[in-house]
C-alpha atoms as one frame of an Amber mdcrd trajectory, in Angstrom:
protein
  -0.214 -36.700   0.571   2.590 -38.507   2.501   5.725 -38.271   1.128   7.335
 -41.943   0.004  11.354 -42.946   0.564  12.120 -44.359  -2.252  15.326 -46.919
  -1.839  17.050 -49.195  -4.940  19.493 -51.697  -5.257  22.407 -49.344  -5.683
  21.586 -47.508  -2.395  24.647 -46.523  -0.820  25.485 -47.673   2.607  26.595
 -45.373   5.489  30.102 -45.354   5.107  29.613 -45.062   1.382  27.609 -41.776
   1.970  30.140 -40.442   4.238  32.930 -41.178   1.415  30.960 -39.209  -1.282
  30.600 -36.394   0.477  34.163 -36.357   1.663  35.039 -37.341  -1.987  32.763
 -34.097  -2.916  34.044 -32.027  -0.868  37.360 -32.380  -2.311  36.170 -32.099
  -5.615  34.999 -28.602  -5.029  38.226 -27.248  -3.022  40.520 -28.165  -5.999
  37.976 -27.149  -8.979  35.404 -24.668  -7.071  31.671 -24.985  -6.333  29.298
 -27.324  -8.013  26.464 -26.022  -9.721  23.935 -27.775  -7.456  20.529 -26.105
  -7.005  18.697 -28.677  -7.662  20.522 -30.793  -5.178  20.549 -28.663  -2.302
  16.372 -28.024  -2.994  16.494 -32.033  -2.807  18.163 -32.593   0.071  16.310
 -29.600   2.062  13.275 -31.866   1.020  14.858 -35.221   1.930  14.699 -33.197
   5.813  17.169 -34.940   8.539  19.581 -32.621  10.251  22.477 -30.883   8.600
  24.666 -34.202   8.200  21.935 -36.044   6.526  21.129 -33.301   3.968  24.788
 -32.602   3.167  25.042 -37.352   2.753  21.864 -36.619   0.219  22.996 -33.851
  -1.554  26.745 -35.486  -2.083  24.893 -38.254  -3.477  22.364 -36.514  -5.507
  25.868 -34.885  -7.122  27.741 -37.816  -7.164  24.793 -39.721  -9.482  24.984
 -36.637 -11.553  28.678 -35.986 -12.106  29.642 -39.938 -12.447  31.231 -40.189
  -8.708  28.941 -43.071  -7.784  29.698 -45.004 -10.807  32.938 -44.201 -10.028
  32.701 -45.686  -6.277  31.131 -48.793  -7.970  34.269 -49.286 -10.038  36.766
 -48.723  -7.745  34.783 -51.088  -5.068  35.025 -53.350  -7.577  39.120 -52.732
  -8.478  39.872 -52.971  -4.783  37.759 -56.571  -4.378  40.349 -57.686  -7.933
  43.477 -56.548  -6.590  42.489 -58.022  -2.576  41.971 -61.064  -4.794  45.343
 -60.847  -6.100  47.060 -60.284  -2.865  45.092 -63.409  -1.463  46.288 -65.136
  -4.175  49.743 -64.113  -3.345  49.193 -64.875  -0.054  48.574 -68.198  -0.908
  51.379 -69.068  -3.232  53.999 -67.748  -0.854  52.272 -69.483   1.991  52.937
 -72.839   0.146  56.014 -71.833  -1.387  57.444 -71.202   2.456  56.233 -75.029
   3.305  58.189 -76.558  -0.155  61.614 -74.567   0.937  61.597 -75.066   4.609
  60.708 -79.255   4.028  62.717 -79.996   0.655  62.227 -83.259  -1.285  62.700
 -85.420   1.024  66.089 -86.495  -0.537  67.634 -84.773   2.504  67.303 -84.451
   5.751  65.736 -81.356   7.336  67.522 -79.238   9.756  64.640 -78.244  12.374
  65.654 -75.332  13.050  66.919 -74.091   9.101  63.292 -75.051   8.515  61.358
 -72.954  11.236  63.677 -70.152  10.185  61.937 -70.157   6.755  58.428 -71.059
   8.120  58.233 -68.480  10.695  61.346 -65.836  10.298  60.463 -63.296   7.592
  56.622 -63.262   9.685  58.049 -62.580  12.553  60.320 -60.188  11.446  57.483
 -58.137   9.448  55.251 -58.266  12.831  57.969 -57.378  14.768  57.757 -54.348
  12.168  54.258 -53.479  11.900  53.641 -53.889  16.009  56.430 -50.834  16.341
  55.002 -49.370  13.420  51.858 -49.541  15.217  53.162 -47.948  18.338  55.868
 -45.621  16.974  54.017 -44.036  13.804  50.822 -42.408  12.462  48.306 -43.808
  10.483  49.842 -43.763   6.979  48.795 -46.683   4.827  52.267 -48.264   4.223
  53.843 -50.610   1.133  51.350 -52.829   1.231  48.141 -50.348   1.938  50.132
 -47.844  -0.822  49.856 -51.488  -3.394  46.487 -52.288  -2.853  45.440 -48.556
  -3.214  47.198 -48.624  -6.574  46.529 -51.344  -8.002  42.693 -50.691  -6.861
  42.568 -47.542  -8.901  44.366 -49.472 -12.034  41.822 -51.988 -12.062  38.888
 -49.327 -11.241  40.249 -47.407 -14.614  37.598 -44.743 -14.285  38.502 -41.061
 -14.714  36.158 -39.841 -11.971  37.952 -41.920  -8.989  40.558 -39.128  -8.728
  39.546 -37.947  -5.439  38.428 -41.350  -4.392  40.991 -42.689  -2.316  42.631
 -39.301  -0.683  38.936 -38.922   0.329  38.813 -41.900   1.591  42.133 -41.993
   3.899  41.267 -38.922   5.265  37.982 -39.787   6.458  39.334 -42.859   7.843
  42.475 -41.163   9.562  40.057 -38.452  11.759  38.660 -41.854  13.231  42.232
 -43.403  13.226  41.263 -46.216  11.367  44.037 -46.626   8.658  46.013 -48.769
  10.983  42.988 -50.867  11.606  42.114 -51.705   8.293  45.501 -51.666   6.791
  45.920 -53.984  10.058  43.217 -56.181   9.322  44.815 -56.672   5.291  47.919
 -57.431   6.671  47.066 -59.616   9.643  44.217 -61.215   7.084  46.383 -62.011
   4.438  49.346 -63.336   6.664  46.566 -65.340   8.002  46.008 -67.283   4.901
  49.694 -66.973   3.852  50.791 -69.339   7.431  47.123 -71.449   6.778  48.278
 -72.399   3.540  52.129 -73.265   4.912  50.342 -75.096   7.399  48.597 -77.091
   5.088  51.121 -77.592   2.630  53.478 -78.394   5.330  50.542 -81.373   6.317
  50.556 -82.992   2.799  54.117 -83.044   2.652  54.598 -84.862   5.963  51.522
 -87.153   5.147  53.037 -88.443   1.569  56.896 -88.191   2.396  58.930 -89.459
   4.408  61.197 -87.364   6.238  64.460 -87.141   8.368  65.189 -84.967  10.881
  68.526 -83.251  12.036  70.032 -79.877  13.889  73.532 -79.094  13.013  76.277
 -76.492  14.476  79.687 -75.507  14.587  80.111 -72.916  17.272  76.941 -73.617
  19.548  76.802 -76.726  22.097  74.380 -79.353  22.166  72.658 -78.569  25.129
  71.830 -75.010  23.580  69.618 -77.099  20.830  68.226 -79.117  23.772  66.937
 -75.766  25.677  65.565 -74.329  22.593  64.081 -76.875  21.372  62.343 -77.255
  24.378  61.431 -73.841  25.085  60.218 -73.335  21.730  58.254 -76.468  21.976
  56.271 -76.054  25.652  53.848 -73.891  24.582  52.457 -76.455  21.698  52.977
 -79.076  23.597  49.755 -77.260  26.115  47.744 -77.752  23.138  48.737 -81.442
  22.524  51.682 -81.658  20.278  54.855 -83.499  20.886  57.944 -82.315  22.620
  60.606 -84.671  21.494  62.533 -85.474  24.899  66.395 -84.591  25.200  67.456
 -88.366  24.839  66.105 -87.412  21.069  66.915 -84.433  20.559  70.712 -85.139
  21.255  70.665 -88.244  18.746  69.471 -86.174  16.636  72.230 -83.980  15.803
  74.647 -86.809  14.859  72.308 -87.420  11.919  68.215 -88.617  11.068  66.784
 -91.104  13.066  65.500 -93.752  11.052  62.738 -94.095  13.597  58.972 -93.815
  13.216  58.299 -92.492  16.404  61.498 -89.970  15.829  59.963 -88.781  12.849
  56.456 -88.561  14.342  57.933 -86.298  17.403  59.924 -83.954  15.224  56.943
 -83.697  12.873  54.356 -82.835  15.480  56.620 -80.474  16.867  57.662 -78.562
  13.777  53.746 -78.286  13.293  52.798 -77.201  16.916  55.374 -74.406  16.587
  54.382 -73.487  13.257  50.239 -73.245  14.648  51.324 -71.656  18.038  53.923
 -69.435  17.095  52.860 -68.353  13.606  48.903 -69.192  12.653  47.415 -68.118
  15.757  49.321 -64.770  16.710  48.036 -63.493  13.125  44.735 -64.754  13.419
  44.185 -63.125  16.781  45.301 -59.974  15.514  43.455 -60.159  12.313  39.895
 -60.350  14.709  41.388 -57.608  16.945  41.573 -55.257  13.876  38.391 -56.223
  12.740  36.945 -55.475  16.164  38.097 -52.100  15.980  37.599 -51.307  12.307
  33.929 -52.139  12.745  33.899 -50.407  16.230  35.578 -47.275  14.253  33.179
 -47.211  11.278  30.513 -47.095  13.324  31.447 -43.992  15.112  32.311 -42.203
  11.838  30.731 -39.215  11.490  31.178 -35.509   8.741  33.358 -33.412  10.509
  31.050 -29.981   9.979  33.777 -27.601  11.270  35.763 -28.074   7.994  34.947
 -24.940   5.823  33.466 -26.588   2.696  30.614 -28.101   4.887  30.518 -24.705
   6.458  29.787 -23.293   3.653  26.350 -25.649   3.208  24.581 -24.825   6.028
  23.143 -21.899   4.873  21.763 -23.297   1.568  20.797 -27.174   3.380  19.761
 -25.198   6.597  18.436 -21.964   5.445  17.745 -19.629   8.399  15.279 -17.549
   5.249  14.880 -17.760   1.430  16.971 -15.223  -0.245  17.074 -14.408  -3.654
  20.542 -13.475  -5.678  24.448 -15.262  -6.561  25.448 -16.462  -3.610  28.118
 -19.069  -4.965  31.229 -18.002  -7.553  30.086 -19.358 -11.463  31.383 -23.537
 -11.231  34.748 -24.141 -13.443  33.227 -26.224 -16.122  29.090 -26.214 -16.628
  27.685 -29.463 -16.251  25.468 -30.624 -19.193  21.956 -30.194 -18.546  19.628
 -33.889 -18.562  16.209 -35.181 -18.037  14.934 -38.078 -16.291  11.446 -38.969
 -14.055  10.221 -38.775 -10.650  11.793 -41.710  -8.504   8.350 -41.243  -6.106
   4.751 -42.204  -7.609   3.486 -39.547  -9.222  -0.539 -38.695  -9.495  -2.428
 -36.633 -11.477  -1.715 -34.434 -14.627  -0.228 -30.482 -15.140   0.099 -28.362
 -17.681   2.308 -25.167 -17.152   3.616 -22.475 -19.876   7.325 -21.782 -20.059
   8.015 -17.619 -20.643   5.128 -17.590 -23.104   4.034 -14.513 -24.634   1.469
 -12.053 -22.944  -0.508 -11.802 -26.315  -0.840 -15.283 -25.987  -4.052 -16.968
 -24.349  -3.416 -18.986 -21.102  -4.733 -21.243 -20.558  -6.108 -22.993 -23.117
  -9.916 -22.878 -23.101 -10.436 -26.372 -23.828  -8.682 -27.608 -20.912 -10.297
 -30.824 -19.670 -11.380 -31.711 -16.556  -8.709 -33.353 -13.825  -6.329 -31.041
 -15.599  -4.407 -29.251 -13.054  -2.845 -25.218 -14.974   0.119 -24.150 -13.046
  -0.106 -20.965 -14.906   2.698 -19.377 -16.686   6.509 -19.404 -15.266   8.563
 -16.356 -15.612  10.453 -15.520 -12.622  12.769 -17.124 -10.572  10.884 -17.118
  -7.465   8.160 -19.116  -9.697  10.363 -22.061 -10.398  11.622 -21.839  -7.030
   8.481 -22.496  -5.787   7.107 -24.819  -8.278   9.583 -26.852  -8.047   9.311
 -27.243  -4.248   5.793 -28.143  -4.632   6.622 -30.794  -7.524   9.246 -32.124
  -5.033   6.527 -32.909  -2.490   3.659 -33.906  -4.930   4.971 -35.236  -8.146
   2.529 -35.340 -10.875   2.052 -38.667 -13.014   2.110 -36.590 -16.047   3.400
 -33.106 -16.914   3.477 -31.348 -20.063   5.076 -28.142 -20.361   4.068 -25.252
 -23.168   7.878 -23.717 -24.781   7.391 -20.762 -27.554   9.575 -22.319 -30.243
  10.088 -18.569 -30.677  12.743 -18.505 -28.287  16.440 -19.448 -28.356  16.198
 -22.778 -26.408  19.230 -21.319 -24.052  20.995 -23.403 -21.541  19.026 -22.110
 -18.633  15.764 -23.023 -20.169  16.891 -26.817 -21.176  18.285 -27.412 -17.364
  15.169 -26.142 -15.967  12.967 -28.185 -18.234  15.468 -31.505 -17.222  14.904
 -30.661 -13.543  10.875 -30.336 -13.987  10.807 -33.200 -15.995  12.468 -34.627
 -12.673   9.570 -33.917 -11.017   7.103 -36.305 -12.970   6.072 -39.732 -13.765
   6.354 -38.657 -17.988   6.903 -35.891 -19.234   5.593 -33.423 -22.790   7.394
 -30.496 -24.216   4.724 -28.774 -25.934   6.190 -26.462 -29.024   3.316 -24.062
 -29.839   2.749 -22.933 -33.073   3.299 -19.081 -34.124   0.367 -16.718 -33.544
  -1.999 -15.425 -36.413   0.300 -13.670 -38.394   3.438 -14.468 -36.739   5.980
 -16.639 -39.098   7.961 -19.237 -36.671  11.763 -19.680 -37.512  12.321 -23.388
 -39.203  16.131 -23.226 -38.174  14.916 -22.017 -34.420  12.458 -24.569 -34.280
  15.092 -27.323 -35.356  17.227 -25.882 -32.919  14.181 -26.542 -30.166  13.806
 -30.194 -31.600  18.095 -30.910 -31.195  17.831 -29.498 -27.933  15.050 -31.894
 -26.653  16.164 -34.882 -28.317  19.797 -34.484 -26.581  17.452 -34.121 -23.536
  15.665 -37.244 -24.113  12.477 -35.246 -23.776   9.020 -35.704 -25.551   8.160
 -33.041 -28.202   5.236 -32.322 -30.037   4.092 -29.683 -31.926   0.530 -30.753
 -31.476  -1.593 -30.316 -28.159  -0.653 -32.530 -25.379  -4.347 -32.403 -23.624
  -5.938 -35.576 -24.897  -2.782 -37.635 -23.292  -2.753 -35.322 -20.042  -6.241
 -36.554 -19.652  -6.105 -40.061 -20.734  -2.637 -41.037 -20.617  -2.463 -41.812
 -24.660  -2.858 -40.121 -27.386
């Protein structure tokens, strides 16, 4: 029988993979190791080399503790608060146009105006192209905002580990400054596309004057600067106003169309050239590199708490025995079904009694007997066989004489794991024998927290025929 990949909606991408076993791995440094048998027996199924099985078995764990739900939410918290910060971008993109351009009651002072377009953004990449040079990756004010307010708006428990797993992973690749680089780049982007725009309507539905004033500087100062400022926009097609202008313009507003037209175009050009484009081009070049870096992400296996899994995802030989300190807290045993197409029915007794009769001797026909399971190196190996071949309906015989102990319920969870549908079969007490009502409600509390099938009656007619 070939064995069938079975993939879902929620599937995890790459680098998602890579975070939860980073994320994983931190779990278990600050609270120990993770009670994960049936995880590691999964992923040495799943095949692949060591990377792969330790990606599987960090997901397998992360489905079962919460961590992927987790993931979910904070993917989720970080898309609300980028939303926010775009939002922000855009408000104070606009807001720069409205101060730098006024009413219109007043003239404009060119330069006053690109000041407020253009000189806090250049100041802050002035800032992060040192920081970029001068420091290490660290995610800064803005990476250290959206981080929080990401795991505020996530508000699961389980994302504790979430985001130091993530900026470590990114920092062996060095790609913190990339996508922090990419944020800030991106939203500065928007921020001088929406003072670009704003800046448009203003000029289209107002009319205004334009001046340069000074005290201690010269004219011709203005007259170089302006035009030094200006040449590069005026490549692209804007207007330079000429000097005869740009003196006349610092005894007051020219009342001119064309005046007002050149200073306009020119306040625009500069505010394109000088403060649109040198964001946008950086805001590709991070992306470049951030997808360039993801791609080359890989698990760092030299770290000692994958070290630790090659042994049990890469076994050189079976061996038997503790090989892992007791987890700090127990996790609570569950059920569940085969993901894979099962086929075919099994019956199997759980620790039943030698006195008892096994199997039964009206067993019908096309109804595989797994025998009885009593040791550990029976489980072990049933298990590995259900892995492979998962039946399409299992029903497993419990004596109700038993204490239904917490190593019995998580194996039954992990077998019923193993099948299409699943029976726990409660057998009644042997001639002579009188069973124990408050055991036997004990057995039915157990499976119901389980969300297991119980029956007291024989399960054969519905092995056989799928109903009762």
């Amino acid at each position: 029988m070939t064995r069938r990949r079975v993939t879902d909606a929620s599937s995890p991408t790459l680098f998602q993979r890579l975070w939860l076993s980073e994320t994983i791995r931190l779990r278990e440094e600050h609270a120990g190791p993770l009670e994960d048998t049936e995880a590691n027996r999964l992923a040495r199924a799943e095949g692949g080399d060591l990377a792969e099985r330790i990606q599987h078995r960090a997901l397998l764990l992360a489905r079962r503790d919460g961590q992927w739900q987790a993931l979910l939410h904070w993917l989720q918290g970080a898309r609300l608060a980028g939303l926010l910060l775009i939002v922000l971008a855009l408000l104070s993109g606009a807001g720069l146009a409205l101060a730098a351009l006024g009413d219109g009651r007043q003239p404009v002072n060119v330069f006053w105006a690109l000041g407020s377009l253009l000189g806090l953004n250049g100041l802050l990449l002035i800032g992060w192209l040192l920081g970029l040079l001068l420091t290490r990756d660290n995610p800064g004010a803005l990476g250290r905002l959206w981080l929080w307010l990401s795991e505020k708006l996530a508000r699961d428990a389980s994302a504790a580990q979430l985001a130091p797993a993530l900026l470590l992973m990114l920092q062996r690749q060095r790609l913190t400054r990339w996508g922090l680089g990419l944020m800030v780049n991106g939203l500065w982007t928007l921020a001088m596309l929406a003072a670009l725009i704003t800046l448009l309507l203003l000029l289209a539905t107002r009319r205004y004057g334009f001046v340069w004033e000074t005290t201690i500087l010269g004219g011709d100062t203005f007259i170089a600067l302006t035009q030094t400022i200006g040449a590069l926009p005026a490549m692209f097609g804007f207007s330079l106003p000429d000097i005869e202008l740009i003196r006349a313009s610092g005894d007051a507003a020219i009342a001119s169309e064309a005046a007002r037209q050149s200073w306009a175009g020119w306040l625009v050009g500069v505010l394109l050239v000088y403060g649109l484009l040198p964001r946008l081009l950086l805001a590709l070049f991070c992306l470049w590199r951030w997808q360039s870096g993801k791609r080359a992400l890989r698990l760092d296996l030299d770290l000692p708490g994958y070290g630790l899994l090659r042994q049990r995802l890469q076994p050189d030989s079976e061996r038997l025995g503790i090989c892992d300190l007791a987890p700090a807290a127990l996790h609570q045993p569950q059920a569940g079904t085969s993901a894979q197409e099962g086929s075919g029915a099994l019956l199997l007794g759980l620790e039943l009694d030698d006195r008892r009769s096994w199997p039964p001797a009206s067993l019908p026909r096309g109804v595989a007997d797994a025998g009885v399971i009593d040791s550990r190196e029976q489980r072990r190996q049933l298990l590995e066989q259900l892995t492979r071949f998962p039946p399409e309906r299992l029903a497993i015989a419990c004596d109700p004489r038993r204490s239904p102990d917490r190593g019995t319920l998580a194996l039954l969870g992990e077998l019923a794991r193993s099948a299409s549908a699943t029976r726990i079969w409660l057998l009644p007490p042997m001639p002579g024998e009188i069973l124990d009502s408050a055991r036997l409600a004990d057995w039915h509390q157990a499976l119901d927290q389980l969300q297991l099938t119980h029956r007291d009656s024989s399960p054969l007619t519905w092995l056989e025929t799928g109903h009762d």
